[in-house]
C-alpha positions as CSV (number, residue, x, y, z in Angstrom):
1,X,-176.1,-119.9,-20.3
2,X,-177.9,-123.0,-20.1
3,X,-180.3,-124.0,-17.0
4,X,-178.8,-126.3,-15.6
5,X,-175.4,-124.7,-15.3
6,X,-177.7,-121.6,-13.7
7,X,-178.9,-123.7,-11.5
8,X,-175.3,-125.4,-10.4
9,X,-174.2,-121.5,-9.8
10,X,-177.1,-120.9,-7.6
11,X,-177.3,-123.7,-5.5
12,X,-173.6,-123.9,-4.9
13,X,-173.7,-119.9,-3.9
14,X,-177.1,-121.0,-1.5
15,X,-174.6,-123.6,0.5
16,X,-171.5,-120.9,0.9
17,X,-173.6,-118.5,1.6
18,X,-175.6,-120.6,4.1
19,X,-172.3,-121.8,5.5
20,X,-170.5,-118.0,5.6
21,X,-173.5,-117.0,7.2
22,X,-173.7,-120.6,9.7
23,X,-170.4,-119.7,10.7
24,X,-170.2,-116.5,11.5
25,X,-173.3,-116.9,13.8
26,X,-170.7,-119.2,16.1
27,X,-168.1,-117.0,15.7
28,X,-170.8,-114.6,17.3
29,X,-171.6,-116.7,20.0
30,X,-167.9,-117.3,20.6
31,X,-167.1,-113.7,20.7
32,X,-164.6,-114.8,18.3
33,X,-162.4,-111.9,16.5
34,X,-162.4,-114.0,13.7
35,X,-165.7,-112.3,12.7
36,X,-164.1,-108.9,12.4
37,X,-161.3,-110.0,9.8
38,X,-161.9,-108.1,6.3
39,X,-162.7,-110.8,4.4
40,X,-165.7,-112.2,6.3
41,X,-167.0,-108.7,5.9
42,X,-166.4,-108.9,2.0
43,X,-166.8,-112.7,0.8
44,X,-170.8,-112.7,2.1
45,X,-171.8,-110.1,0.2
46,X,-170.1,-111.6,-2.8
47,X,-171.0,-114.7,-2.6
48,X,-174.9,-113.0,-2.0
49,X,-174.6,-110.9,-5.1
50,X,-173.9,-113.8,-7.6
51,X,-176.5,-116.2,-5.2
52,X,-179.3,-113.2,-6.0
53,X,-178.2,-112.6,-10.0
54,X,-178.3,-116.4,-10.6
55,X,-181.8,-116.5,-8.8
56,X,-182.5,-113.9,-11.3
57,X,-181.5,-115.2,-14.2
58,X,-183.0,-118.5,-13.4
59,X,-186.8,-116.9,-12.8
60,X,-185.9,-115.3,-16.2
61,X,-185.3,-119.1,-17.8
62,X,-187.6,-120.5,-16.1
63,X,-190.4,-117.6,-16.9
64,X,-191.4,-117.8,-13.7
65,X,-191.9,-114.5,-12.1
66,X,-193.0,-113.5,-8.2
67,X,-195.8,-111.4,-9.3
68,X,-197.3,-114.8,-10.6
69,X,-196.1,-117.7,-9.2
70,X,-197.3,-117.8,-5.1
71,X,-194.4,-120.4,-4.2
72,X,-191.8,-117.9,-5.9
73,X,-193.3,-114.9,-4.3
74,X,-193.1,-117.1,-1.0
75,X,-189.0,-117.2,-1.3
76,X,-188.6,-113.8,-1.8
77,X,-190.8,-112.5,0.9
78,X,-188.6,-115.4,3.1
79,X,-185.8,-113.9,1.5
80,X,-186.5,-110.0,2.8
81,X,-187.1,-111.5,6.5
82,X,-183.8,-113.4,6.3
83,X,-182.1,-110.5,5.5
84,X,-183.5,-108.5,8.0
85,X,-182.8,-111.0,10.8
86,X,-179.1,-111.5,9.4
87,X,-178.8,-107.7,9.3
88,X,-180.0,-107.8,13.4
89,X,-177.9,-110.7,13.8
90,X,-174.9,-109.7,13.1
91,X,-174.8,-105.5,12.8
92,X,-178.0,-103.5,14.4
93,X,-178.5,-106.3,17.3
94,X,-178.4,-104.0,20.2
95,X,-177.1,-106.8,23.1
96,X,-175.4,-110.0,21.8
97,X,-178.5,-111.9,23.3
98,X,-180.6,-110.2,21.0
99,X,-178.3,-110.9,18.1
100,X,-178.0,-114.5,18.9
101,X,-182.3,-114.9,18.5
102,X,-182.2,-113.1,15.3
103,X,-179.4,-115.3,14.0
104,X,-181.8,-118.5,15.3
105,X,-184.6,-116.9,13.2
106,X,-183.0,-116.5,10.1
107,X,-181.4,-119.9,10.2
108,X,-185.1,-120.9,10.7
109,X,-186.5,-119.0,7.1
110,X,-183.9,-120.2,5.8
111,X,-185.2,-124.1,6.1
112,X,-188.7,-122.8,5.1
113,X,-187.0,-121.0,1.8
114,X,-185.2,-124.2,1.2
115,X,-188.4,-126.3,1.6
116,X,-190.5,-124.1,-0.4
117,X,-187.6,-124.1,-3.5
118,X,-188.1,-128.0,-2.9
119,X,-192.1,-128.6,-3.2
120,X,-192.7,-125.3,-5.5
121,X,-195.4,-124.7,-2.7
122,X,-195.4,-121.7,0.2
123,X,-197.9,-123.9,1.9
124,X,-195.8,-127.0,2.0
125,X,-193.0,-125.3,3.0
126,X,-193.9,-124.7,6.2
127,X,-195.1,-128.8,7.0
């Protein structure tokens, strides 16, 4: 597969995701049942799945690895918070406040994992 169609795959799967993950965080502050239908339980973790194999295969092209390269070690260390703060956000969040900071936290990492993919830098990600 060539790298630029790699590349196509993941950043289209970053913006559903993103936005899967955007809306659900209303549909928590709404209270809405619209975040307990089935698929908004299933789609996400598709949608991650083929966002964290394209990552993969792109480090692979790209011979870039996290063990090496700080600014790729950077997103996936962003990458583990997000996750965590999506996983308070919308499952282990004991009060709804709670969930709602967690979901503002993770929507912040995620701009500093955005900005870092941008400038290949973990410093100037965060300026």
């Amino acid at each position: 597969m060539s790298y630029a169609l790699l590349k196509m795959i993941h950043v289209g799967s970053i913006v559903v995701s993103y936005l899967l993950f955007f809306v659900r965080g209303i549909w928590l502050m709404q209270d809405s049942e619209k975040l307990h239908q089935r698929w908004v339980k299933i789609l996400p973790h598709m949608v991650d799945t083929l966002l964290l194999a394209s990552a993969i295969a792109l480090a692979i092209t790209i011979q870039q690895s996290p063990l090496n390269d700080a600014w790729l070690t950077a997103k996936v260390t962003g990458l583990i918070i997000y996750i965590g703060l999506g996983m308070v956000a919308m499952r282990f969040g004991k009060t709804r406040r709670t969930k709602i900071v967690a979901w503002v936290a993770a929507e912040c990492v995620f701009i500093y994992i955005v900005l870092v993919a941008l400038t290949k830098s973990p410093v100037l990600g965060l300026f």
